[in-house]
C-alpha positions as CSV (number, residue, x, y, z in Angstrom):
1,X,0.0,0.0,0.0
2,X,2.3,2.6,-1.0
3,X,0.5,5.2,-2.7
4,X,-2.2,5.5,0.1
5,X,-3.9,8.9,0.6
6,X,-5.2,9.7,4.0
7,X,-7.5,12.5,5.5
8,X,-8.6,13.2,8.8
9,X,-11.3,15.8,10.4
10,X,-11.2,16.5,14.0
11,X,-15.1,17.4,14.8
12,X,-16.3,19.2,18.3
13,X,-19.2,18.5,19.6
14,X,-21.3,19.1,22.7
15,X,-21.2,16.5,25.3
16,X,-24.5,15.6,25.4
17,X,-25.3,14.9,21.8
18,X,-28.7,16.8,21.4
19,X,-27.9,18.0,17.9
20,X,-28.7,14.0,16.5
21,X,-31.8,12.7,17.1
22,X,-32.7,8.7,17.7
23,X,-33.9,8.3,13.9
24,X,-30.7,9.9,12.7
25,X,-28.6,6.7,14.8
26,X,-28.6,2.8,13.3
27,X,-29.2,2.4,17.0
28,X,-28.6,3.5,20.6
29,X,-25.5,1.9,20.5
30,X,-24.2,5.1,19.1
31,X,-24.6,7.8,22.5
32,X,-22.3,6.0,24.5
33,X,-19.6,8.3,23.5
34,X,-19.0,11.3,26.0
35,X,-15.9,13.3,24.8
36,X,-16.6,16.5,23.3
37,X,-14.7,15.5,20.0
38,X,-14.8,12.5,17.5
39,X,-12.4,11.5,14.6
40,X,-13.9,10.6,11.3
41,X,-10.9,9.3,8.7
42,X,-10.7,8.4,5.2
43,X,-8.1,6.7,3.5
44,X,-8.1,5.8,-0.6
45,X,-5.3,3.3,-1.8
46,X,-5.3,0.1,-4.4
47,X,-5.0,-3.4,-3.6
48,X,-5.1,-5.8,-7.1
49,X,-5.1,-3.0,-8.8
50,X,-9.1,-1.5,-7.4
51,X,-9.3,1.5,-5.6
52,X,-10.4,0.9,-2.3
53,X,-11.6,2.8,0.4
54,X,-11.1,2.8,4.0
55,X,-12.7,4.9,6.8
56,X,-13.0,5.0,10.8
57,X,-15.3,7.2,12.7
58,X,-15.1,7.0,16.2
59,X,-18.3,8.9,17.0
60,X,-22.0,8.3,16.1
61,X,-22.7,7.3,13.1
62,X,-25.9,8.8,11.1
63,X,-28.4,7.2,9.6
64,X,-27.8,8.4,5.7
65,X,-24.0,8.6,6.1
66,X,-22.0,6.8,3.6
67,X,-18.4,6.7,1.6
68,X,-18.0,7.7,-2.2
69,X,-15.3,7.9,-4.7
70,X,-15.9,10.3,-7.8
71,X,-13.8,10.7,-10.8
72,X,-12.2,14.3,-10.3
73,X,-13.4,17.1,-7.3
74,X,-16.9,15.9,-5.6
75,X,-19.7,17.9,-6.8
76,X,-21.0,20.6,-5.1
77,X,-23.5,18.0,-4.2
78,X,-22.4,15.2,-2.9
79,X,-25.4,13.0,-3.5
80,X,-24.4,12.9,-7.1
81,X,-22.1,12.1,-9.8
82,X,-20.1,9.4,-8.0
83,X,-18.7,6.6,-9.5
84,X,-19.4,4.0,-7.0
85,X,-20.3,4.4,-2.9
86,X,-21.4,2.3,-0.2
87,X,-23.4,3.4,3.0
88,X,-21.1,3.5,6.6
89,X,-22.9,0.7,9.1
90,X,-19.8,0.7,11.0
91,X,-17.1,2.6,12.3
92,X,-15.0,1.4,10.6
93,X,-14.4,-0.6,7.6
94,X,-13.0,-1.0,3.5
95,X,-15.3,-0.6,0.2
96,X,-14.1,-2.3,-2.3
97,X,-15.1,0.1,-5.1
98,X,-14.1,-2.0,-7.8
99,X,-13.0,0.8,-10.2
100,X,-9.4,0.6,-12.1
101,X,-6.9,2.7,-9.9
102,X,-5.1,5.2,-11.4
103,X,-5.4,9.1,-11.7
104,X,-7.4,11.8,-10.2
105,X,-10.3,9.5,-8.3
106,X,-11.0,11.2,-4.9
107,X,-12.9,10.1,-1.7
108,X,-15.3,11.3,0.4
109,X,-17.3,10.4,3.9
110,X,-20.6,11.7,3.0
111,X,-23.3,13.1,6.1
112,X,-26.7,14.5,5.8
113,X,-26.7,17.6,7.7
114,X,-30.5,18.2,9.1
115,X,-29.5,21.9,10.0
116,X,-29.2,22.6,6.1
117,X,-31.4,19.9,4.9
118,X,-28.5,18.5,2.4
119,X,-25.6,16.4,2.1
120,X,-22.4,17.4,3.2
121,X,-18.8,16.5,3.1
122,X,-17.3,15.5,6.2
123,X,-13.9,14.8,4.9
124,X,-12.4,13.8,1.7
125,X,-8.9,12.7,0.3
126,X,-7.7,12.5,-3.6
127,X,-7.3,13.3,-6.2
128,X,-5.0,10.8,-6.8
129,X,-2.0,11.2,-9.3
């Protein structure tokens, strides 16, 4: 895995996390974290020759969020023009996207954000060269 890209966002929250409500969560599972920050990480690399890519979030997860890969810069919107994605279950895990690597494919870990009522980039990585 030499030509792996990573990308990391550091995100504050409030302790308690009032801001996410129960049918945002795949479960309850999901509040027992009590620090006032979270990681969410992205990481896009080959193995046999597929772009793959890996991601760990170490707070709660949201219902609709998912990873993406595009083919250039992600869109404005998010929800569209990607080349392949898959939704986030856990924190953490790979998507096999099973696209050719090569050249200028970037990454992104996806969120809805209720506040604006649209998708949102939480953190991204790529293009790759």
């Amino acid at each position: 895995m030499s030509n792996v890209l990573k990308s990391k966002t550091i995100i504050k929250r409030p302790t308690e996390p009032s801001f996410l409500s129960e049918d945002q969560l795949p479960s309850k599972k999901e509040y027992i974290h009590n620090s006032n920050t979270y990681t969410i990480s992205i990481d896009l690399f080959q193995e046999f020759g597929s772009v793959q890519i890996r991601w760990r979030n170490n707070g709660p997860i949201g219902k609709f969020d998912f990873v993406a890969l595009y083919e250039g810069y992600v869109p404005s919107d998010p929800n569209t023009g990607y080349s392949n994605w898959q939704w986030v279950t856990d924190s953490q895990g790979t998507f096999n996207t099973e696209k050719q690597y090569g050249s200028n494919w970037t990454a992104a870990y996806v969120a809805w954000d209720f506040e604006l009522g649209k998708y949102v980039v939480v953190t991204k990585v790529g293009p790759t060269s």
